[in-house]
C-alpha positions in Angstrom: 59.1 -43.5 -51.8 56.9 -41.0 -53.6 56.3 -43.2 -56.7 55.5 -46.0 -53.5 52.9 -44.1 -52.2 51.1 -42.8 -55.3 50.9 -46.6 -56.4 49.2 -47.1 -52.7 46.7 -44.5 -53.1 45.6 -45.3 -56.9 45.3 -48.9 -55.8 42.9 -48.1 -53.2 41.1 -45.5 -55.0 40.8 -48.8 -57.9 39.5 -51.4 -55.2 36.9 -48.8 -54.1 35.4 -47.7 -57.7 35.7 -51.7 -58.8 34.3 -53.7 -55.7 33.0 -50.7 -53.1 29.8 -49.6 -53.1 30.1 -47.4 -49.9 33.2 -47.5 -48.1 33.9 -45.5 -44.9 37.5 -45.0 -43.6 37.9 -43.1 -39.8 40.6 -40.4 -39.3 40.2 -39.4 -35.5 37.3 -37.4 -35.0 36.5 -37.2 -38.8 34.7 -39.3 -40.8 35.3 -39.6 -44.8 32.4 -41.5 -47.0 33.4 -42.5 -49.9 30.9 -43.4 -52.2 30.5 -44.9 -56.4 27.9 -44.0 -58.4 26.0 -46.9 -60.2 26.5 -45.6 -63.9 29.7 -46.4 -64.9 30.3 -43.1 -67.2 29.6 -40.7 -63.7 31.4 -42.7 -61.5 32.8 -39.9 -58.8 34.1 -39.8 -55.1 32.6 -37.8 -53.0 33.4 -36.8 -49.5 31.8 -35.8 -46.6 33.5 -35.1 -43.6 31.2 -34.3 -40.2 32.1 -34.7 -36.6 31.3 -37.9 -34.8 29.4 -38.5 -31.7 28.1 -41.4 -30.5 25.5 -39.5 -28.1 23.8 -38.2 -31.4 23.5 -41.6 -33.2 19.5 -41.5 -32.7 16.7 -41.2 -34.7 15.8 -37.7 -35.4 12.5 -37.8 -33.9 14.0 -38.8 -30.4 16.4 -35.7 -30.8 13.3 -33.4 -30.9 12.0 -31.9 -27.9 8.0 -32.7 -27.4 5.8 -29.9 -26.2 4.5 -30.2 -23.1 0.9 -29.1 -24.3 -0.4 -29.4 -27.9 -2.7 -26.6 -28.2 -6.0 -27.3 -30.5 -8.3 -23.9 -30.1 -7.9 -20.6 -28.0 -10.9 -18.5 -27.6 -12.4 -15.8 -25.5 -15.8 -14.0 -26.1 -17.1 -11.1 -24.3 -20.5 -12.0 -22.3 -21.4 -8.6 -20.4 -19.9 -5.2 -19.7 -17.3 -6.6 -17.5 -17.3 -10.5 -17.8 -15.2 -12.5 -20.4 -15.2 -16.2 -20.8 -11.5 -17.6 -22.0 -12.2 -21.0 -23.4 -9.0 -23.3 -24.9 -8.5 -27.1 -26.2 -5.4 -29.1 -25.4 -5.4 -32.7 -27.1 -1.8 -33.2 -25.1 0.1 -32.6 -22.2 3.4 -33.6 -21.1 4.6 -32.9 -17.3 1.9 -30.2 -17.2 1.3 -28.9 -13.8 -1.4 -26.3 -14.1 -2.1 -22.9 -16.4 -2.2 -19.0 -15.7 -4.5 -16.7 -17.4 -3.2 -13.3 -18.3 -4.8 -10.5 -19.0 -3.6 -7.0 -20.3 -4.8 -3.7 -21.6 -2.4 -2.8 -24.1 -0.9 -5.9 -25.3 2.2 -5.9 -24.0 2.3 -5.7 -20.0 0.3 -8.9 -19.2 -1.0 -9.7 -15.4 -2.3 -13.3 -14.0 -5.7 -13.2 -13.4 -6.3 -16.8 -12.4 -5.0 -20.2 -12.3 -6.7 -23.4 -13.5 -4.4 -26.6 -12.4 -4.2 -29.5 -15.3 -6.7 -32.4 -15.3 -4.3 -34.6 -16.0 -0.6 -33.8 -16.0 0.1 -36.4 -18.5 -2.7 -36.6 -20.9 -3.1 -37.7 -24.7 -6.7 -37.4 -24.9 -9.2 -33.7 -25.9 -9.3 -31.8 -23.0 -11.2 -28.8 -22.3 -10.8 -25.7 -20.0 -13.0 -22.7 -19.7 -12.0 -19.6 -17.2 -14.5 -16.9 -16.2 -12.9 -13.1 -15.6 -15.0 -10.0 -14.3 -13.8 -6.9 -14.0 -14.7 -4.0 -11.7 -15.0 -1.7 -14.5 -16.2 -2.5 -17.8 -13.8 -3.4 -21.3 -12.9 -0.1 -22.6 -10.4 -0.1 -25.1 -9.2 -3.2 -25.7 -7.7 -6.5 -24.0 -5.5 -9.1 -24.8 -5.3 -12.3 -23.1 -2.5 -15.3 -23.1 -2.0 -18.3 -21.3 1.0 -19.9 -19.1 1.5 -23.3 -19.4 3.7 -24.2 -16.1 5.6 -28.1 -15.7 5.9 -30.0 -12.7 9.6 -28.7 -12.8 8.7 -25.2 -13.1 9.4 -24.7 -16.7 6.7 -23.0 -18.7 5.5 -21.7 -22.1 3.6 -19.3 -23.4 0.1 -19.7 -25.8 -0.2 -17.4 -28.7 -1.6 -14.0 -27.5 -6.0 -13.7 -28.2 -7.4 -9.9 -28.5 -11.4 -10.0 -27.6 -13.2 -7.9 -29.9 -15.4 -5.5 -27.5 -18.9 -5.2 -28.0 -19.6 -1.2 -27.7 -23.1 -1.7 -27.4 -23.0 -2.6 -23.4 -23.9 -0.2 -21.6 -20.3 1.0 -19.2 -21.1 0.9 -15.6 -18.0 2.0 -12.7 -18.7 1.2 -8.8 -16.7 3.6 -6.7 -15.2 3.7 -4.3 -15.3 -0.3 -3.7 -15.4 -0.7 -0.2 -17.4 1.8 0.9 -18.7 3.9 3.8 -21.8 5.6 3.4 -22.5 5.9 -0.5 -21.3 4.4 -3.9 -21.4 5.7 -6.7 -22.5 4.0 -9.9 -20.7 5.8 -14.0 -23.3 4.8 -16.3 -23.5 5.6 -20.0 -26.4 4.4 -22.3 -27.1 5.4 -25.7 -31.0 5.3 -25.4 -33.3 6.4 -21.7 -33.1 3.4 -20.1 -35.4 2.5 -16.7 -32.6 0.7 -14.3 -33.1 -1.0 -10.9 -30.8 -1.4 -8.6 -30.8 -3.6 -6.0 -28.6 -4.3 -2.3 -28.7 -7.8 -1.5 -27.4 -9.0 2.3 -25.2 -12.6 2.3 -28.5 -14.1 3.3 -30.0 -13.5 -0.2 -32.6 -11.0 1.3 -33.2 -7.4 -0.5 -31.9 -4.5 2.0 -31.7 -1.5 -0.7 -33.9 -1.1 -4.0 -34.1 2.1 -6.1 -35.3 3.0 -10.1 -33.4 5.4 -12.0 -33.2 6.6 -15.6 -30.4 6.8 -18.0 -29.7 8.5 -21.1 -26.1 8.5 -22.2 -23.0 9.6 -19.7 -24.6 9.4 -15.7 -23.0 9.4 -12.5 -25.4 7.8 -10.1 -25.0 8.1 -6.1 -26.5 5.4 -4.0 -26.9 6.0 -0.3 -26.3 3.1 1.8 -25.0 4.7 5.1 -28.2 2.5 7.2 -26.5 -0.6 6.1 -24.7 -2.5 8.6 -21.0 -2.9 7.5 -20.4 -6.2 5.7 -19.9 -7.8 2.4 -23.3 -7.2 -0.1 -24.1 -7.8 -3.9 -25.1 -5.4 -6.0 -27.8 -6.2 -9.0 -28.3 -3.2 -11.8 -31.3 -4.5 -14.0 -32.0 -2.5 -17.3 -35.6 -3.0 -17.7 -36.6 -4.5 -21.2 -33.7 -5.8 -21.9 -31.4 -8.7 -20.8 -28.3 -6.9 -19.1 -27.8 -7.7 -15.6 -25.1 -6.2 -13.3 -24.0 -8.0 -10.3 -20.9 -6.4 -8.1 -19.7 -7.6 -5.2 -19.3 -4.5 -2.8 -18.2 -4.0 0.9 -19.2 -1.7 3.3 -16.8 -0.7 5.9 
């Protein structure tokens, strides 16, 4: 019986290396190629044994997950003491419902700032999206910004994470307290003396409060405003020859 079955084996090991190019045999849930090189001198079996299943007999570019959003550029520029412009490219999206802008101080604890929804949701062509963030106070330190991207079916992923270089040379301004019941008071810090106006505007566009003060470096600068009616009012701060302008939205209460 032994001599019967070595005789099998050799004879099928013969018919493979004479006539075979590739020949696959199936064992269950194993698979074993074997295979005959072309020179006759290196002729070898080889086997390769791997687990079948027929869900995975695809391409290999099917079996890769697309990204929902193909990201091209991510940018974001400082443009005044407290206003930053974040400015990205997508040349895809996929399923995209909409994207969050996060902000953060320190790099790591990020908060949403705004939300711009997609122009598309399913889009192959350049798009562009530009989102405008003030703050109350001026950039300080540092900040970091990132970007959401969130499907139609809530999943979501994440941009790469942008630092905005600050530009130290704007003069700092802080409005306090924001609202307001008599008085605000207005943290300024210039390296030069600097003439600055500031102006009270009503919602109806019309001037109710203008004053001119000087600066030279760290100034803490008290407005009285205690006539005004309450309601919602802008405030402009104009550094005279020079282009900074300063408007904050304040409320008087």
């Amino acid at each position: 019986m032994l001599r019967l079955i070595t005789f099998f084996v050799l004879e099928v090991v013969c018919i493979v290396s004479l006539t075979a190019q590739k020949t696959s045999f199936y064992f269950g849930s194993t698979q074993t190629v074997v295979e005959k090189n072309r020179h006759p001198k290196e002729e070898k079996l080889q086997k390769i044994r791997f687990q079948i299943d027929s869900s995975f007999e695809k391409d290999s570019t099917l079996i890769a997950q697309s990204l929902p959003v193909t990201w091209i550029s991510f940018t974001v520029s400082q443009e005044s003491w407290n206003v930053a412009i974040v400015d990205f490219f997508v040349s895809r999206e996929i399923n995209n419902q909409l994207f969050e802008i996060e902000y953060s101080e320190d790099g790591f604890q990020f908060v949403t700032i705004g939300i711009i929804n997609s122009a598309a949701g399913n889009n192959s062509k350049l798009k562009h999206y530009q989102f405008l963030h003030q703050l109350d106070h001026g950039f300080l330190n540092a900040a970091f910004y990132r970007i959401k991207q969130v499907d139609f079916d809530a999943k979501f992923s994440y941009s790469k994470v942008v630092e905005m270089p600050i530009n130290t040379d704007w003069e700092y301004y802080l409005i306090t307290p924001n609202p307001f019941t008599e008085q605000i008071t207005v943290s300024m810090f210039s390296k030069n003396t600097t003439e600055n106006t500031f102006r009270v505007y009503d919602m109806f566009g019309q001037c109710v409060f203008n004053e001119i003060r000087y600066v030279l470096g760290q100034k803490a600068i008290m407005l009285n405003l205690f006539s005004l009616p309450n309601g919602m009012y802008t405030l402009e701060i104009i550094e005279s020859n020079s282009s900074n302008k300063v408007y904050q939205r304040i409320i008087k209460i």
